[in-house]
C-alpha positions, -999 to +999 in steps of 0.1 A: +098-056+182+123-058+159+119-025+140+109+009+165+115+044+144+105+075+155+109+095+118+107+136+119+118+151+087+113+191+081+118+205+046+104+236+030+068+231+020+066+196+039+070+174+068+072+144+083+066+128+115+054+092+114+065+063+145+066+027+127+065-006+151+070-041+134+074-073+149+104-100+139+092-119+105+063-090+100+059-075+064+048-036+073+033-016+040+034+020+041+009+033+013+003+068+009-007+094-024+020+109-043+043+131-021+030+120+006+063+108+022+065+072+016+102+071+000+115+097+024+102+070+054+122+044+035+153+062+031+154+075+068+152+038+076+186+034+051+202+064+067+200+081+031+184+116+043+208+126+066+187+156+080+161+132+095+157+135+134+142+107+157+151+078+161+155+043+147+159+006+167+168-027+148+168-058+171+179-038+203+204-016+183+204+017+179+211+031+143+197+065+150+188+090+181+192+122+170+193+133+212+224+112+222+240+120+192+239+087+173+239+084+136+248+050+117+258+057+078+240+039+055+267+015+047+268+003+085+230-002+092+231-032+078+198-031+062+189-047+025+171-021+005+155-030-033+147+007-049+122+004-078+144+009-105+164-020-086+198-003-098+220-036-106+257-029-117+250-029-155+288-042-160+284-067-135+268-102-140+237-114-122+260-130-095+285-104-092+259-081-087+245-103-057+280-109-051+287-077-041+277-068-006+292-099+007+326-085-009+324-052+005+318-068+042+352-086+036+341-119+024+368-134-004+359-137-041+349-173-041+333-172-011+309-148-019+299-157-058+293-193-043+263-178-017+256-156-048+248-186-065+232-205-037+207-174-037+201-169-074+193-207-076+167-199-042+150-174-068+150-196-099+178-181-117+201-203-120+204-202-157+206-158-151+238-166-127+263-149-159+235-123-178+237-087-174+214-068-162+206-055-193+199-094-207+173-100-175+136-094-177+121-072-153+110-102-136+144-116-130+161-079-121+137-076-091+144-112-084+182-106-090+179-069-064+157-091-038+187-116-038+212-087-034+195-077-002+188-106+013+223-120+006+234-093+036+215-117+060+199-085+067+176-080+102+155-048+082+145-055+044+134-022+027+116-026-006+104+011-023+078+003-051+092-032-056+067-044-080+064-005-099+086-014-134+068-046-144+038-048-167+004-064-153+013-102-162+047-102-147+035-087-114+010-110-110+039-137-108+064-116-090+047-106-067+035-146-055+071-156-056+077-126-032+053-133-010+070-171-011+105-154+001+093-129+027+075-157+044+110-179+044+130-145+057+135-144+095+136-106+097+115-073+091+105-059+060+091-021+053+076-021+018+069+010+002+038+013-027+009+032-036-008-005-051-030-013-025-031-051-040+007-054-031-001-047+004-031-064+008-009-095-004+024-090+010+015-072+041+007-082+074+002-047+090-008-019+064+004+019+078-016+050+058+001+082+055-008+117+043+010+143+042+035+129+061+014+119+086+001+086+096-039+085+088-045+054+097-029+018+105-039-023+112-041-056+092-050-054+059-088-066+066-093-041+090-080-012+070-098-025+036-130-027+056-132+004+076-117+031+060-109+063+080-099+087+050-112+098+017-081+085+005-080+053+021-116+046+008-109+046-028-078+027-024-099-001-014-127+009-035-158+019-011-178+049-007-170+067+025-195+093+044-192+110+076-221+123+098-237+119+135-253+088+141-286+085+159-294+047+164-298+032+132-301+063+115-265+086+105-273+124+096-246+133+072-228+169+071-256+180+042-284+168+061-295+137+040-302+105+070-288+072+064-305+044+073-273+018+085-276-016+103-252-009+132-269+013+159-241+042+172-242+071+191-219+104+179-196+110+153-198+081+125-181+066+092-201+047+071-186+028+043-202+011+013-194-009-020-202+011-054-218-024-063-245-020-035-256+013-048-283+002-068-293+026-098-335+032-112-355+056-140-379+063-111-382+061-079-381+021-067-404+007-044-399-018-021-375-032+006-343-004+003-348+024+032-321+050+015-335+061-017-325+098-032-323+112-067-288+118-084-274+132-111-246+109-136-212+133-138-191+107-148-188+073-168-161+047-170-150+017-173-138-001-146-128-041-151-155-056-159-179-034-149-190+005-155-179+025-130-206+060-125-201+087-106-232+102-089-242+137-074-271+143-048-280+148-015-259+118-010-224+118-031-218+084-047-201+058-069-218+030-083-209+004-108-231-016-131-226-038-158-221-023-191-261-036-202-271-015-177-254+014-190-271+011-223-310+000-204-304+031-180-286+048-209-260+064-182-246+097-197-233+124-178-263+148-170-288+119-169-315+124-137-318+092-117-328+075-086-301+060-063-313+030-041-291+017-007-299-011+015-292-006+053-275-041+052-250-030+030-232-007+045-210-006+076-210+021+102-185+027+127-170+053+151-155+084+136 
């Protein structure tokens, strides 16, 4: 392991306790809600909230161990950290800005502009070498910050929100050229974001917290597929019920039985896409074994499709294309039936 912190953080109205593991090369995501701790993990890894307790590991060293006593500054730890505003030197050029923590670890003037450079070219700027920050697109700022921190030759890469500032278009090509230079960097990175599409891309172990505790944690698949929060369900878009499962069939906390394709035995999470909740006037016939009548309380466009928010013995969203909005003339108050196949949902322990 290249990165073992035990994080315990205590202020009025909150706290945190969270233990983080990641591998040498590994890309670990912490995603969370608002508030619930993410930035405060990031900057007890950077030694910038001094009252943290625990204790933090880097390749063998210890930066942090708050019961022998051991606290590295910020400046020593060694680690490359991109904040999401990126906070470049505005009176500094691109590659004085990358320039600079080479300098302040003692390298000479020339020496360190030159592996400025060399990095700035790595990220396609090598036309950006003399602009200001304020002269850069968004793009290139996070491009210039990333090169900043890596130009450390840092073992621990620490990105909060890297992606946050850019509009829709740019992140979509930031965040593949990203991807391009965490695979090429030989140490660990702890990214920081509440976009579950930057971790699903960038990650390759995704850690949930809540209220600055950790809810759940694996590889991106697993976490997408089987959702263990209410939370981590509509970050990855599925419907999420809980109930005890008898066979094939789950009773759920208001009584309503869900017919599901994986046999269990106790306590039981079932997850399901709003695209497999299938919506009728009346009540359908046929082949689906979980039919119920709902209630519309909410309409809205989602992508391409309508997202609709449904009431009943079984809580649900659904999303239909917008025809079917106008055919099944979807308003809020509008009685329907709700139809589920047993094949489209997954079941698994609680």
């Amino acid at each position: 392991m290249t990165l073992e912190a035990d994080l315990r953080v205590v202020r009025t109205g909150f706290a945190l306790d969270v233990a983080l593991r990641a591998e040498t090369g590994a890309v670990l995501a912490v995603l969370g809600p608002n508030g619930a701790g993410k930035t405060t993990v990031m900057r007890a890894l950077a030694g910038l909230v001094p009252e943290a307790d625990g204790r933090v590991v880097v390749d063998g060293r210890v930066l942090a161990d708050t019961v022998a006593g051991i606290w590295t500054p910020p400046e020593r730890r060694g680690a490359g950290v991109v904040f999401q505003d990126y906070l470049l030197f505005p009176h500094l050029s691109a590659v004085d800005n990358v320039a600079f923590g080479l300098r302040v670890r003692g390298a000479s003037r020339l020496a360190a502009r030159a592996a400025a450079a060399t990095w700035l070219a790595r990220m396609g700027l090598t036309e950006q070498t003399g602009a200001r920050p304020r002269e850069l697109s968004g793009g290139e700022a996070q491009r210039v910050a990333l090169a900043r921190a890596l130009a450390i030759e840092p073992r621990l890469l620490l990105l909060d929100e890297p992606l946050a500032a850019l509009d829709a278009a740019t992140r979509l090509t930031v965040r593949a050229d990203l991807r391009r230079h965490l695979d090429a960097y030989g140490g660990t990175t702890v990214l920081v974001t509440h976009d579950p599409l930057d971790a699903m891309v960038l990650a390759d172990r995704i850690v949930v917290i809540e209220a600055g505790r950790i809810v759940q944690e694996g590889p991106p698949l697993e976490v997408a597929r089987a959702p263990r929060t209410d939370y981590v369900a509509r970050l990855v878009g599925l419907n999420l019920v809980r109930g005890e499962a008898h066979g094939a069939i789950v009773r759920l906390e208001g009584g309503f039985e869900l017919a599901v394709a994986e046999p269990l035995s106790g306590r039981a999470l079932v997850a399901f896409a709003p695209t497999a909740v299938a919506l009728f006037p009346f009540r359908p016939e046929g082949s689906p074994r979980n039919t119920w009548p709902v209630v519309v309380t909410g309409v809205e466009q989602h992508g391409s499709l309508v997202r609709v928010t449904l009431d009943g013995s079984l809580p649900a969203v659904a999303e239909v294309t917008p025809p079917a909005v106008a055919e099944l003339r979807l308003v809020p108050g509008r009685e329907l039936w709700a139809a589920l196949k047993a094949t489209e949902t997954h079941a698994y322990p609680a």
